[in-house]
BASEPA-941884 format. One record per atom (N, C-alpha, C): x, y negated, z negated; residue in three letters. Coordinates in steps of 0.02 Angstrom, whole numbers, padded with zeros to 5 digits, always signed. Layout:
<rs>
XYZALA;...
</rs>
This chain:
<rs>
-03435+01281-01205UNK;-03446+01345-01175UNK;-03382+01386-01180UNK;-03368+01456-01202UNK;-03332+01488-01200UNK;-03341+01568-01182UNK;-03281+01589-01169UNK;-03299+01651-01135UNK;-03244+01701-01176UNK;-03288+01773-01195UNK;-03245+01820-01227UNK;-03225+01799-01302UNK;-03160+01805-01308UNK;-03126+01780-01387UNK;-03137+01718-01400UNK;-03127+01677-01339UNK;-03148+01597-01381UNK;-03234+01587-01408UNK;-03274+01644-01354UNK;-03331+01637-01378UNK;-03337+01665-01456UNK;-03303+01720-01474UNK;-03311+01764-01540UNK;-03280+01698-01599UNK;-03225+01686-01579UNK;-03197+01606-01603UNK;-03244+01567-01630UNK;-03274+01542-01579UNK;-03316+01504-01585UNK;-03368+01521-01635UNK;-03402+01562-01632UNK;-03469+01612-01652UNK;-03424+01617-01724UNK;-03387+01629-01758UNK;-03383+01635-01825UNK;-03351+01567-01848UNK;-03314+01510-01795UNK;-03308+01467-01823UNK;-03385+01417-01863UNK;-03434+01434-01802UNK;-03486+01385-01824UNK;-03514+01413-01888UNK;-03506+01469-01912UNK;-03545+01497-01959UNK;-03506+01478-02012UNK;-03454+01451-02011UNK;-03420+01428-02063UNK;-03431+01347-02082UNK;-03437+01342-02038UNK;-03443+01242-02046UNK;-03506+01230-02081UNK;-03488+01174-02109UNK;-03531+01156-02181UNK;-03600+01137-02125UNK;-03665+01108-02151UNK;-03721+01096-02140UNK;-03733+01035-02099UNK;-03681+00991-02111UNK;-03690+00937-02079UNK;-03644+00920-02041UNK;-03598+00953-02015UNK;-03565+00979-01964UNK;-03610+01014-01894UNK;-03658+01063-01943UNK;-03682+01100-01873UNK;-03753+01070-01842UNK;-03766+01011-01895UNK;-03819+01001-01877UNK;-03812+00929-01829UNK;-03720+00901-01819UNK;-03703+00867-01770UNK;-03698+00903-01699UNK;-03701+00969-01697UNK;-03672+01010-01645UNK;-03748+01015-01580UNK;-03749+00991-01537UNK;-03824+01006-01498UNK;-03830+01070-01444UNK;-03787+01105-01451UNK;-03808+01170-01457UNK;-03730+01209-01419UNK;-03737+01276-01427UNK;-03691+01315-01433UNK;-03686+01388-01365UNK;-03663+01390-01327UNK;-03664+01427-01253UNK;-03591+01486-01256UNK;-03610+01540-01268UNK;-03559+01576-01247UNK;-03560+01620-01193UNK;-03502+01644-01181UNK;-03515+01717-01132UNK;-03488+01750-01162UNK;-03509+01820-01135UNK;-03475+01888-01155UNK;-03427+01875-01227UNK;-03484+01867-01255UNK;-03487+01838-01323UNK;-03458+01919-01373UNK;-03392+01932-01408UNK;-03394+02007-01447UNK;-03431+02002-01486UNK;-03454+01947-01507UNK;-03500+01963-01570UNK;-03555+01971-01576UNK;-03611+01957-01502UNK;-03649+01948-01506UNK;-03696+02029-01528UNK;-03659+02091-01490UNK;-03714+02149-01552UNK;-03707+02142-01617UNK;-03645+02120-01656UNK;-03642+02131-01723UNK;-03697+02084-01751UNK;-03708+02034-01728UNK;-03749+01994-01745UNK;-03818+01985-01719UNK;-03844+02018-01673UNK;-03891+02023-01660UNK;-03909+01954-01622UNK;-03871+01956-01573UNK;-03873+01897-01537UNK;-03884+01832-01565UNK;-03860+01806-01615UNK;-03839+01747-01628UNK;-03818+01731-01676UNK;-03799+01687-01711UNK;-03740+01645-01737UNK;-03764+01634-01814UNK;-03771+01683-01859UNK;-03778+01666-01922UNK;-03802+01592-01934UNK;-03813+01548-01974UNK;-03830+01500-02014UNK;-03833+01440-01966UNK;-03855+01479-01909UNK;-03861+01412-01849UNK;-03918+01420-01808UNK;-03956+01380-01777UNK;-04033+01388-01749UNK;-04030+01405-01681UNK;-04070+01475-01700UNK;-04074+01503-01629UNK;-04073+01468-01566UNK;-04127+01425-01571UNK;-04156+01387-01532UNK;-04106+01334-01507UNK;-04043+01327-01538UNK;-04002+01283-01506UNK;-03948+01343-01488UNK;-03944+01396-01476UNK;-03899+01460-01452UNK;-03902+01484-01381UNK;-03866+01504-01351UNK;-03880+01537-01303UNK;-03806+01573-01271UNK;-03826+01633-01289UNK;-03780+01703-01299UNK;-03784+01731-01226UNK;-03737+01734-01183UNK;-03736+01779-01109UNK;-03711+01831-01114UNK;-03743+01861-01093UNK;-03679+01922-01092UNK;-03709+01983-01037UNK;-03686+01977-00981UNK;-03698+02024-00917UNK;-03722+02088-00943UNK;-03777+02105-00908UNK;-03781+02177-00919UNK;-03720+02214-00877UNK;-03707+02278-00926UNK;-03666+02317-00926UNK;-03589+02296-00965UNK;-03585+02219-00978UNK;-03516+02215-01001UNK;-03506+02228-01065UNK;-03479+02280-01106UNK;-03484+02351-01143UNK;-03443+02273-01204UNK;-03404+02230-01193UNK;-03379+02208-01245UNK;-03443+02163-01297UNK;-03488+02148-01263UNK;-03556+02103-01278UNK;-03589+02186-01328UNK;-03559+02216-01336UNK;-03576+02277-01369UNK;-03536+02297-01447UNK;-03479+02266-01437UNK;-03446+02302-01487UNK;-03378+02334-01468UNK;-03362+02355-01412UNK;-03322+02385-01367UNK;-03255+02337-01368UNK;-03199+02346-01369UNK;-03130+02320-01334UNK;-03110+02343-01265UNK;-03150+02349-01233UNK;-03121+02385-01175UNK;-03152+02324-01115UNK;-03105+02313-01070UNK;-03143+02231-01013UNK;-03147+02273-00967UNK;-03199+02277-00926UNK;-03222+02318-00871UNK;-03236+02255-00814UNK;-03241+02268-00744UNK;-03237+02217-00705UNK;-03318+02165-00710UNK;-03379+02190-00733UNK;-03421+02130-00749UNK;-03399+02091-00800UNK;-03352+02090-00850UNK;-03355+02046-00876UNK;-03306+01963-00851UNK;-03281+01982-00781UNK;-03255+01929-00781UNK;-03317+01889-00713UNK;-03374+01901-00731UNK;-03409+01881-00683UNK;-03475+01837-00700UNK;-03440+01792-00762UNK;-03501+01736-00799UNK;-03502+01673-00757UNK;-03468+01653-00701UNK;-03469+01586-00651UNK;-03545+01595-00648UNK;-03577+01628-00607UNK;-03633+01621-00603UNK;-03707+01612-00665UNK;-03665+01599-00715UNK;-03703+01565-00778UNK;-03702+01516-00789UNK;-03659+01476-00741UNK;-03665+01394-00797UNK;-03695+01337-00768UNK;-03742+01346-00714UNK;-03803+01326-00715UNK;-03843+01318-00761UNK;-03877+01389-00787UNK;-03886+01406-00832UNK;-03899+01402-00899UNK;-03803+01374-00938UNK;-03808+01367-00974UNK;-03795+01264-00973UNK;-03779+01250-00928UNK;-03775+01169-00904UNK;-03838+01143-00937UNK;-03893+01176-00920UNK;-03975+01164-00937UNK;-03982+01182-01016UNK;
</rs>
């Protein structure tokens, strides 16, 4: 699970790793993920279905944006959530 840059980190690292790399990986949890508008909420060459992209409404960086406004430091209450 990562939050912000390690999530964006993350999110283009997996898209890089060969096939049988990602298909060791059992699934992938970010928050306030930057990449997730460019990508349309999820992770290039990796299965949706093992993804799961957070990103608070209103936190403008889950957009495209560089700017941290105070929801984005407010993903604790996701990892229930993403625990499951």
């Amino acid at each position: 699970m990562c939050s912000s840059q390690g999530a964006a980190l993350t999110h283009r690292a997996i898209e890089g790793l060969g096939q049988a790399v990602k298909d060791r990986i059992a699934g992938v949890v970010t928050f306030g993920d930057t990449q997730a508008w460019q990508d349309s909420g999820r992770i290039k060459g990796y299965p949706q279905e093992k993804t799961l992209i957070i990103c608070n409404v209103g936190d403008v960086l889950c957009t495209g944006s560089i700017i941290v406004v105070p929801i984005h430091f407010d993903y604790t209450k996701w990892v229930p959530t993403a625990a499951k």
